[in-house]
Backbone as a chain_set.jsonl record, in Angstrom:
{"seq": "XXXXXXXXXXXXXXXXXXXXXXXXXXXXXXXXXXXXXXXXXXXXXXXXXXXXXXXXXXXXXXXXXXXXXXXXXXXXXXXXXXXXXXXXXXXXXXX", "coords": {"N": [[69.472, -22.476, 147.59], [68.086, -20.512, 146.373], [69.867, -19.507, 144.467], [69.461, -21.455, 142.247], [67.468, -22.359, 139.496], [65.8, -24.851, 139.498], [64.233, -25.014, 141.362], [61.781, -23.774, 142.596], [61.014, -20.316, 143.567], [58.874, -19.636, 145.286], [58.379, -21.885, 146.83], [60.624, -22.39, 147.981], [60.704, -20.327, 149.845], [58.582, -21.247, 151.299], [60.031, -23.15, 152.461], [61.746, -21.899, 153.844], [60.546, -20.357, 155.816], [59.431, -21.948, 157.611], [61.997, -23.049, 159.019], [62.771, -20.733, 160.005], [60.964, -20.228, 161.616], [61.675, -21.81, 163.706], [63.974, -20.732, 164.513], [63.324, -18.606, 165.783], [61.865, -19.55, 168.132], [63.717, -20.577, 169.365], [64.83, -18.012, 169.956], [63.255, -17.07, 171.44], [63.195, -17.775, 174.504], [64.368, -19.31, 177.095], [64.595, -22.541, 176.288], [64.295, -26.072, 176.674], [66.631, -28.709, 175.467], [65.189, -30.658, 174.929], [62.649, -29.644, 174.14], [63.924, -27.599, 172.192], [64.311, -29.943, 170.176], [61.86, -30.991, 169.472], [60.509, -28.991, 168.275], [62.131, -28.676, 165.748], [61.832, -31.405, 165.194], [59.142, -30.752, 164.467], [59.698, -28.858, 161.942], [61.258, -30.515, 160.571], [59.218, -32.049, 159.394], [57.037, -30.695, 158.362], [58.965, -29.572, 156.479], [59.108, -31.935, 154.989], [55.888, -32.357, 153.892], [55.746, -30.792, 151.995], [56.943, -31.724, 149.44], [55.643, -32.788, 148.058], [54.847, -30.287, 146.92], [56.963, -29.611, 145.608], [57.426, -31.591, 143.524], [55.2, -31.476, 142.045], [55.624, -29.106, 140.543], [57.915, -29.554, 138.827], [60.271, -29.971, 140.275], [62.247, -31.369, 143.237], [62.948, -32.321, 146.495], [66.493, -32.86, 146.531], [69.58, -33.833, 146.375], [70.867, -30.916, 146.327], [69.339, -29.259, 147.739], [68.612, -30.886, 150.237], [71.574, -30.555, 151.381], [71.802, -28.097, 151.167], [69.572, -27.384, 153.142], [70.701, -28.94, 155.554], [73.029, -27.922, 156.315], [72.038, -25.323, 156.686], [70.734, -26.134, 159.075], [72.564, -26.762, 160.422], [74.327, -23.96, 160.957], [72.49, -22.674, 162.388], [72.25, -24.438, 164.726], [74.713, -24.28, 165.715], [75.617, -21.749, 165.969], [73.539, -20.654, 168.232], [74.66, -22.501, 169.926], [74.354, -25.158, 170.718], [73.865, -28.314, 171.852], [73.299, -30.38, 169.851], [73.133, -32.935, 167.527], [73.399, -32.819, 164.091], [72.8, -33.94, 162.299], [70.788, -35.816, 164.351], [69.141, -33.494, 164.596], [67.898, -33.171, 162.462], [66.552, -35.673, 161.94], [63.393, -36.35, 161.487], [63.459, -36.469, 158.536], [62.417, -36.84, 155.288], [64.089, -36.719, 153.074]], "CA": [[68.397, -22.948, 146.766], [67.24, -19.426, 145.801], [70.058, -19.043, 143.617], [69.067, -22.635, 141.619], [66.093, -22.355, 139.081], [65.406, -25.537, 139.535], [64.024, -24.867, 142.763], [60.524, -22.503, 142.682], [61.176, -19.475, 144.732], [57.437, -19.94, 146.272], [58.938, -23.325, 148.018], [61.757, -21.933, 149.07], [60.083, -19.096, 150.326], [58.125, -21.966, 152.362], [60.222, -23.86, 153.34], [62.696, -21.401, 154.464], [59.721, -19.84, 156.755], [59.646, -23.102, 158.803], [62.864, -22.977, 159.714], [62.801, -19.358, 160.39], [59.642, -20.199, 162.581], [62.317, -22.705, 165.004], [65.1, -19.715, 165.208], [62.179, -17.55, 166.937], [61.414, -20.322, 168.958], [64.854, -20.583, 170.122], [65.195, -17.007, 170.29], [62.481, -16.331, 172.786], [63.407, -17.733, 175.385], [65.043, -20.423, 177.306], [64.515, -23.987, 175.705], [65.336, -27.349, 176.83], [67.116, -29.495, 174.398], [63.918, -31.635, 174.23], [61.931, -28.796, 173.446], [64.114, -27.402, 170.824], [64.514, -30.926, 169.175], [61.015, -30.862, 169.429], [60.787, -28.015, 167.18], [63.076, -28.946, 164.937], [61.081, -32.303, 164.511], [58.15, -30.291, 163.614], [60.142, -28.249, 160.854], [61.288, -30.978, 159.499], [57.962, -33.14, 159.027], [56.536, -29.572, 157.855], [59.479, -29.536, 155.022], [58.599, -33.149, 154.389], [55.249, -31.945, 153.668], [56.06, -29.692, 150.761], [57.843, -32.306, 148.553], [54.407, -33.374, 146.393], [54.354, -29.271, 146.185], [58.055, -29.518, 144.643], [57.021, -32.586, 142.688], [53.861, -30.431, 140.987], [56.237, -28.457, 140.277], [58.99, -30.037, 138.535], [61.275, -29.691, 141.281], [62.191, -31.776, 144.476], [63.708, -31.928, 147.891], [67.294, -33.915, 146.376], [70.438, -34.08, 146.826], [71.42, -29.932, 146.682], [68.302, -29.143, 148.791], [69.392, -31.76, 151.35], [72.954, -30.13, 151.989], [71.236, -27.23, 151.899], [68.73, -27.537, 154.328], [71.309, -29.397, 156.574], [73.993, -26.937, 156.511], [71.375, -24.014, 157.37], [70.382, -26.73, 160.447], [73.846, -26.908, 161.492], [74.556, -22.708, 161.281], [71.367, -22.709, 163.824], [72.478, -25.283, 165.934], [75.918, -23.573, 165.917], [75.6, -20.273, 166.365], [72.958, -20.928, 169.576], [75.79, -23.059, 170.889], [73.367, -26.313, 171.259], [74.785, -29.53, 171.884], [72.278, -31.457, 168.985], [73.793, -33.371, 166.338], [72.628, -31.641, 162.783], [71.701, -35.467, 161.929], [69.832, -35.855, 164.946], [68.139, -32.712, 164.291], [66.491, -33.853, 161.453], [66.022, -37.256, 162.002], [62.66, -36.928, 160.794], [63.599, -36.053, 157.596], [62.324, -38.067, 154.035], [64.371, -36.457, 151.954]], "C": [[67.785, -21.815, 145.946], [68.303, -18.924, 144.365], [69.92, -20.245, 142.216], [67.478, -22.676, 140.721], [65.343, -23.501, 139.275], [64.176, -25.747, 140.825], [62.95, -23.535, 143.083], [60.795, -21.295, 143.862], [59.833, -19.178, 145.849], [57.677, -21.026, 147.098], [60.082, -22.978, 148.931], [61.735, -21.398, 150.128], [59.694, -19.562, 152.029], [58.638, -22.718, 153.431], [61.384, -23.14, 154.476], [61.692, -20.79, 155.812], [59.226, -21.109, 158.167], [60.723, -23.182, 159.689], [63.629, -21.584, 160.387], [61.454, -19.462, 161.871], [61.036, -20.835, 164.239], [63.458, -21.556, 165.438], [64.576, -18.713, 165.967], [62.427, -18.08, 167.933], [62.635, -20.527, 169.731], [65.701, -19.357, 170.591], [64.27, -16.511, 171.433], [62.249, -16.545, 174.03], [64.459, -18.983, 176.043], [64.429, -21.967, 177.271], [64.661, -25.111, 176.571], [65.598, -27.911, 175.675], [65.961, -30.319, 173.523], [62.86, -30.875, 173.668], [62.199, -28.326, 172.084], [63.578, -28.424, 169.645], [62.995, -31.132, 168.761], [60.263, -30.279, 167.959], [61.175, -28.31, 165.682], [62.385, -30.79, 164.317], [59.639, -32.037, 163.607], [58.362, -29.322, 162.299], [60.084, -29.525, 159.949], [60.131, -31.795, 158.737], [56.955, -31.778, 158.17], [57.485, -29.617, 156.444], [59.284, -30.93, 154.128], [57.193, -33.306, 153.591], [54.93, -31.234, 152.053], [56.788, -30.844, 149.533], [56.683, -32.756, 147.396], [54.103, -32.058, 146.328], [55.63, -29.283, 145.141], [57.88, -30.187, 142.785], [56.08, -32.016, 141.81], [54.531, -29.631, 140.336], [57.939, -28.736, 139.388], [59.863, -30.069, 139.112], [61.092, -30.982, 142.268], [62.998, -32.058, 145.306], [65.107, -33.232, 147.538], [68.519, -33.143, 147.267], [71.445, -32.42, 147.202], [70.449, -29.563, 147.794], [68.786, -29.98, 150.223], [70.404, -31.367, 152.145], [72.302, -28.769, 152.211], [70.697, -26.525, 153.402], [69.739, -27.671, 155.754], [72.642, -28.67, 156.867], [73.533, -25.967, 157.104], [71.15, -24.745, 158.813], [71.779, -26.414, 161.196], [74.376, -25.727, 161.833], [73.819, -22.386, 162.167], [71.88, -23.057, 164.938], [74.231, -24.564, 166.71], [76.309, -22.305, 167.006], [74.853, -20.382, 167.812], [73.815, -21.75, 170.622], [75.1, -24.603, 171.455], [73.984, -27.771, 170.928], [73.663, -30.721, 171.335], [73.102, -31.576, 167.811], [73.072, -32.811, 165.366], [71.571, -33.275, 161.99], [70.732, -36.056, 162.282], [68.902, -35.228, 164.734], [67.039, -32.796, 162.912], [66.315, -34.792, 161.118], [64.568, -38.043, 161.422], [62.729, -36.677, 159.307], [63.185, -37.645, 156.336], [62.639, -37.965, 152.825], [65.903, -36.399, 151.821]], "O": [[67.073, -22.056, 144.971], [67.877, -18.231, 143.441], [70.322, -19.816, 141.134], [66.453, -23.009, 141.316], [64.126, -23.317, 139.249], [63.414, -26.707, 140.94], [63.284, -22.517, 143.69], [60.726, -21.604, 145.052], [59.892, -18.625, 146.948], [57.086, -21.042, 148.178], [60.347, -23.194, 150.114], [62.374, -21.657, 151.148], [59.965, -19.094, 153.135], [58.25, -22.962, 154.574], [61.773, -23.61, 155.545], [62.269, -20.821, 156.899], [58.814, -20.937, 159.314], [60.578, -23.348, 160.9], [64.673, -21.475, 161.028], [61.321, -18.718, 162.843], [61.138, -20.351, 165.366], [63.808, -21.488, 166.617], [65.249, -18.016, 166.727], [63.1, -17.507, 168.789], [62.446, -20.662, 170.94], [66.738, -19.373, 171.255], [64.597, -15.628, 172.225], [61.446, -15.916, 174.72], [65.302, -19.485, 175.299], [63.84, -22.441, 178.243], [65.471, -24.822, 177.452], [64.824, -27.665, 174.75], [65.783, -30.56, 172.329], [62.17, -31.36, 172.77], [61.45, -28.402, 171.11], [62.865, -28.175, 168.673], [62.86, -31.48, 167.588], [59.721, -30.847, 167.011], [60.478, -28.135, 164.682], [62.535, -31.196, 163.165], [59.164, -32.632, 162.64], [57.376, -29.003, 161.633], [59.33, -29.725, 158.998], [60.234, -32.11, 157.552], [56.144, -32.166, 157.328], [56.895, -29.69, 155.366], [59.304, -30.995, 152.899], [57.13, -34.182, 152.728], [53.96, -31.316, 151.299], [57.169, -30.193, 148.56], [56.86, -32.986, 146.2], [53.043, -31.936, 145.714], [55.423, -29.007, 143.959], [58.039, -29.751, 141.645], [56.338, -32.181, 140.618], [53.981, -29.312, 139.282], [58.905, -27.984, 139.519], [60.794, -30.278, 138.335], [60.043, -31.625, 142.226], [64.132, -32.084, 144.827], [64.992, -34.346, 148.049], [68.534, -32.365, 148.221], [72.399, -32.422, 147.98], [70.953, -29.604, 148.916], [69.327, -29.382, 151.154], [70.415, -31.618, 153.35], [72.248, -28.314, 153.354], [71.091, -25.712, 154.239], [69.698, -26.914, 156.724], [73.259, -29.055, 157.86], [74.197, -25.474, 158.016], [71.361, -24.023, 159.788], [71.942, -25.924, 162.314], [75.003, -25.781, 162.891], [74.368, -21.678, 163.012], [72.018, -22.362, 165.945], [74.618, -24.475, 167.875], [76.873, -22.063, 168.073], [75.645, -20.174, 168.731], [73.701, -21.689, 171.846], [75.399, -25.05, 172.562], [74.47, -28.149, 169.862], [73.239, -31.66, 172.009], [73.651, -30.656, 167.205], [72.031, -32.253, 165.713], [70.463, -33.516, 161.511], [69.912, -36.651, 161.582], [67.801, -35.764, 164.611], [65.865, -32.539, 162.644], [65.9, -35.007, 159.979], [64.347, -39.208, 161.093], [61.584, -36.731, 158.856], [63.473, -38.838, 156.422], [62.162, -38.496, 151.821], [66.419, -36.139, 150.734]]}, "num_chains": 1, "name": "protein.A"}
């Protein structure tokens, strides 16, 4: 998204710091699944959040943002070795 003008680097900024907030959270210690997902429900309702800042902004959370987002979910979920679907994981998603 950062290399896309379409896409304010102050949102990015934001929204990338949410999901930087849940790789802490899964870095500091030992989780349960329901905790992570937990997490990971409060990112996404936090990036859901931000979409009437995109919108002010001529911008908003579509269809590259989307793969985006959900590709960085699934290198998370990956790499930690966590047995959560990337679909599940952002289930609350409204974008």
């Amino acid at each position: 998204m950062y290399k896309d003008p379409f896409f304010p680097t102050f949102l990015v900024d934001k929204l990338k710091l949410h999901i930087v907030k849940v790789v802490h959270f899964i870095e500091e210690s030992t989780h349960t699944i329901e905790e992570i997902q937990e997490k990971l429900d409060e990112m996404t309702i936090a990036i859901n959040e931000l979409q009437n800042e995109f919108y002010q902004n001529n911008s908003e959370i579509e269809t590259v943002a989307r793969d985006s987002i959900g590709e960085t979910v699934e290198e998370i979920l990956q790499y930690f070795e966590l047995d959560i679907d990337t679909e599940e994981a952002i289930r609350e998603r409204e974008w």
